[in-house]
N, C-alpha and C positions, 0 to 999 in steps of 0.2 A: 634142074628146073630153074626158072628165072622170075624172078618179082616181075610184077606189072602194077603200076597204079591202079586204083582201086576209080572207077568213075560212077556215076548214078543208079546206071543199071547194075552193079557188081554189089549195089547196100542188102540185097534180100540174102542172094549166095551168103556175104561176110558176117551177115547177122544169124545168121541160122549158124557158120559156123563156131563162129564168140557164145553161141548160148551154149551149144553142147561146150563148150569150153568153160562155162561157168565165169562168162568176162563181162561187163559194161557194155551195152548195147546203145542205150543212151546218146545220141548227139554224134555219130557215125558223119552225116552228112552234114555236120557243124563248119560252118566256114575255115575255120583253124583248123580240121580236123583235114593229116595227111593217111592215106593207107597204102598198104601196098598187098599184094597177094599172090600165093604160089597156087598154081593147081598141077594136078598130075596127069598123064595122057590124056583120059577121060573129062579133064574139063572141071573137073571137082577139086574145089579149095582145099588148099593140105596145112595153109601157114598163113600167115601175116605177120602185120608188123605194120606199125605207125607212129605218129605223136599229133600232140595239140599244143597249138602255139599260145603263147601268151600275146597280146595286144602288141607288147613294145619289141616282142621277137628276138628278147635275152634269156626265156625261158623257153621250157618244151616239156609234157608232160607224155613220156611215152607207155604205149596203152596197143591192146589190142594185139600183143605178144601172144601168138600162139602156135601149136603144130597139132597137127592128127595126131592121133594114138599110137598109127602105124609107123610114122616117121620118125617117133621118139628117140631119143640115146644115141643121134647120129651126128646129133651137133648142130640141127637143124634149126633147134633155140636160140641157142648162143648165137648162130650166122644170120639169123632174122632179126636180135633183138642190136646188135653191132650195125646193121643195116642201119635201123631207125635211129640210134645214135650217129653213124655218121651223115645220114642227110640232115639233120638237124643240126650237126655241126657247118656242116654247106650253107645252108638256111641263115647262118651267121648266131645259133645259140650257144649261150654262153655255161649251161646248165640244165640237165636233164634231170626232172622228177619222175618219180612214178610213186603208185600206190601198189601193194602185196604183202597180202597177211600169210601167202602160202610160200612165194619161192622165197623169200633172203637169201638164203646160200648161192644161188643161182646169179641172183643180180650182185650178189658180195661179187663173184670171180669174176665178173665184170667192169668193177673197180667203185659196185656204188655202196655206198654208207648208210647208216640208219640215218632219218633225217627228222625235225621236228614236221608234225604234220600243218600248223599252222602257218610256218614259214612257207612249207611248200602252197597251203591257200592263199598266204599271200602274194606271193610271185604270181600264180595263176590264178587270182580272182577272179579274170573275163572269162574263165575255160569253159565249158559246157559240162562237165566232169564234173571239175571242182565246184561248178556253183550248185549241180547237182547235188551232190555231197552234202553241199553245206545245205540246201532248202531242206532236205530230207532225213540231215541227224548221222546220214551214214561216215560222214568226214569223222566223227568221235571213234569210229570201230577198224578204222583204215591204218595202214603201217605207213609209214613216208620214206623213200629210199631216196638219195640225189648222189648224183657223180658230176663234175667238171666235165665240162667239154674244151676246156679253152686250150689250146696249142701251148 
């Protein structure tokens, strides 16, 4: 299966898939906001993967990490969520955040760290995410994870 960017028409398909996923729906078609999506024969979304840029494009908040059900335990994670890591190392970021109260381990073997959640609103204060977070109290309940990007 091959990624394809995620365009206008592709935000109902990617929303619907992020819900049953239990992800951020919020801000999909936000200017900063990159996607990308796998589907299977049948045309049906199986994966994603994206990030949101920060204004000054030395940060990247990757988001919207996900797979089917059926696709699970094949690696399909880890090869979608590298994906959105390295375009955003292309993109010229210097440093990838994310939010996850459920996988750590996941993003650990990936090479990211627990991170303060503040620091990461700061670096992304423009984001549509993070300013969500912060309008709605949810940024206090959120985990912060960051890895290097830099060569």
């Amino acid at each position: 299966m091959q990624l394809e960017r995620v365009s206008p028409s592709d935000i109902g398909p990617i929303r619907e898939f992020l819900r049953a996923a239990d992800l951020t729906l919020a801000g999909l078609d936000a200017p900063g906001v990159r996607l990308w999506v796998e589907r299977d024969e049948a045309g049906r979304v199986v994966g994603s993967t994206g990030f949101e840029l920060s204004a000054d494009g030395r940060h990247a908040l990757i988001r919207s990490v996900a797979v089917d059900p059926q696709q699970r335990s094949a690696g399909s994670g880890s090869r979608l969520a590298r994906f959105a890591m390295d375009a955003a190392r292309q993109a010229g970021v210097e440093r990838a955040w994310l939010f996850s109260r459920r996988s750590g381990p996941f993003w650990q073997k990936l090479g990211f760290t627990g991170a303060d959640r503040d620091e990461l609103a700061a670096a992304l204060a423009d984001t549509h995410q993070v300013s969500l977070f912060v309008e709605t109290g949810q940024l206090g309940r959120e985990v912060a994870w960051s890895c290097s990007l830099a060569r």
